[in-house]
C-alpha distance (Angstrom), angle and dihedral (degrees) to the residues before:
residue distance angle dihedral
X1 . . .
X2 3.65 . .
X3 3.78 142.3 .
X4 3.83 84.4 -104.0
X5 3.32 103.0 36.9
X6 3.96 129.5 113.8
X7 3.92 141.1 -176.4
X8 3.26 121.9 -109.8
X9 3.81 108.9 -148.9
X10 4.34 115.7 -156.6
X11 3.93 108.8 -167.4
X12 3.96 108.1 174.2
X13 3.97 114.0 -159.3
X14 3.95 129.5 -169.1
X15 3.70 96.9 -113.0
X16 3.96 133.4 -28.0
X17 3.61 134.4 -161.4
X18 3.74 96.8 -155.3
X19 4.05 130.6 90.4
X20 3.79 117.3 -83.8
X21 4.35 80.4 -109.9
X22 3.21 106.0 45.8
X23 3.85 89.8 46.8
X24 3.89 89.8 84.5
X25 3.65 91.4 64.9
X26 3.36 100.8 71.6
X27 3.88 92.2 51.3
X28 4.26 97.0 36.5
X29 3.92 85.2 89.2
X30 4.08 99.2 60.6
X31 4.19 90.1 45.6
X32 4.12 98.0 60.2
X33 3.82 81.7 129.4
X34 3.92 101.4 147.8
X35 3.65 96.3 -107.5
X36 4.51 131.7 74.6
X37 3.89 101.3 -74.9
X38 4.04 120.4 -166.7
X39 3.99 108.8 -165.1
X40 3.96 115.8 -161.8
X41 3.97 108.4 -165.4
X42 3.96 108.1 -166.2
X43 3.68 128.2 157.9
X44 3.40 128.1 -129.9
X45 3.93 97.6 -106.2
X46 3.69 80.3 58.9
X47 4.03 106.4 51.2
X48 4.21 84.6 41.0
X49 4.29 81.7 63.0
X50 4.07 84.7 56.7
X51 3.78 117.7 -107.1
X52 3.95 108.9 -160.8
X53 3.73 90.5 -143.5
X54 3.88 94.3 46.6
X55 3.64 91.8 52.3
X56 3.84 91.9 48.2
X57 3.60 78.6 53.4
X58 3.74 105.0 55.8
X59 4.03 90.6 47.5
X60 3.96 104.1 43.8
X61 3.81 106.5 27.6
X62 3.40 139.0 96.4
X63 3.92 114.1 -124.4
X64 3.69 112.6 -137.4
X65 3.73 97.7 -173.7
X66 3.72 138.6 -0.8
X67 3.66 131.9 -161.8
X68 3.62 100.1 -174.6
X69 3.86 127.7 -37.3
X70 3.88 108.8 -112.1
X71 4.48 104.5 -132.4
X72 3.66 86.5 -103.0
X73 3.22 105.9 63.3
X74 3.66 97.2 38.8
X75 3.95 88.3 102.1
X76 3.60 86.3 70.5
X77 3.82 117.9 101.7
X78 3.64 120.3 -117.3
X79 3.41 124.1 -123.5
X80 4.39 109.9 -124.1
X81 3.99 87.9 -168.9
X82 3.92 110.7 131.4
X83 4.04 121.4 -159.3
C-alpha cells in the first residue's frame, strides 16, 4: 500500500430500495478504518447483469467476510489470504 492508496470495499445485498449513491451511507459507519475507503453497494440482480468493476472484483480481491455465496458467483475464486 501506498501513501495514496485506498480500499475499495464491494458489499453485495439481496435487493435495496435506495439509490446506487446513497447506498454507501448506510455502510460508511462499519469502514472508519484509518485510511480513504470507497464502498460500492450493488445487489445481486445487478452484478448477475455484469458490472466490469464487480467482476474485477470477484477475481482479484480479497474477501473480508462472507455471509453466504449466492450460486452465481460461486465460479468466483476465493481469496485464502488471512489478516
Amino acid at each position: 500500500m501506498t501513501v495514496s492508496s485506498d480500499v475499495d470495499i464491494l458489499i453485495i445485498v439481496n435487493s435495496c430500495s435506495e439509490k446506487f449513491l446513497d447506498r454507501p451511507l448506510k455502510y460508511k459507519k462499519y469502514f472508519n478504518i484509518g485510511i480513504d475507503t470507497d464502498i460500492f453497494v450493488y445487489t445481486e440482480e445487478e452484478v448477475k447483469n455484469g458490472i466490469p468493476l464487480v467482476e474485477t472484483a470477484l477475481k482479484e480481491g480479497i474477501v473480508v467476510f462472507e455471509k453466504t455465496i449466492p450460486i452465481f458467483l460461486s465460479g468466483y475464486k476465493k481469496s485464502t489470504t488471512n489478516f
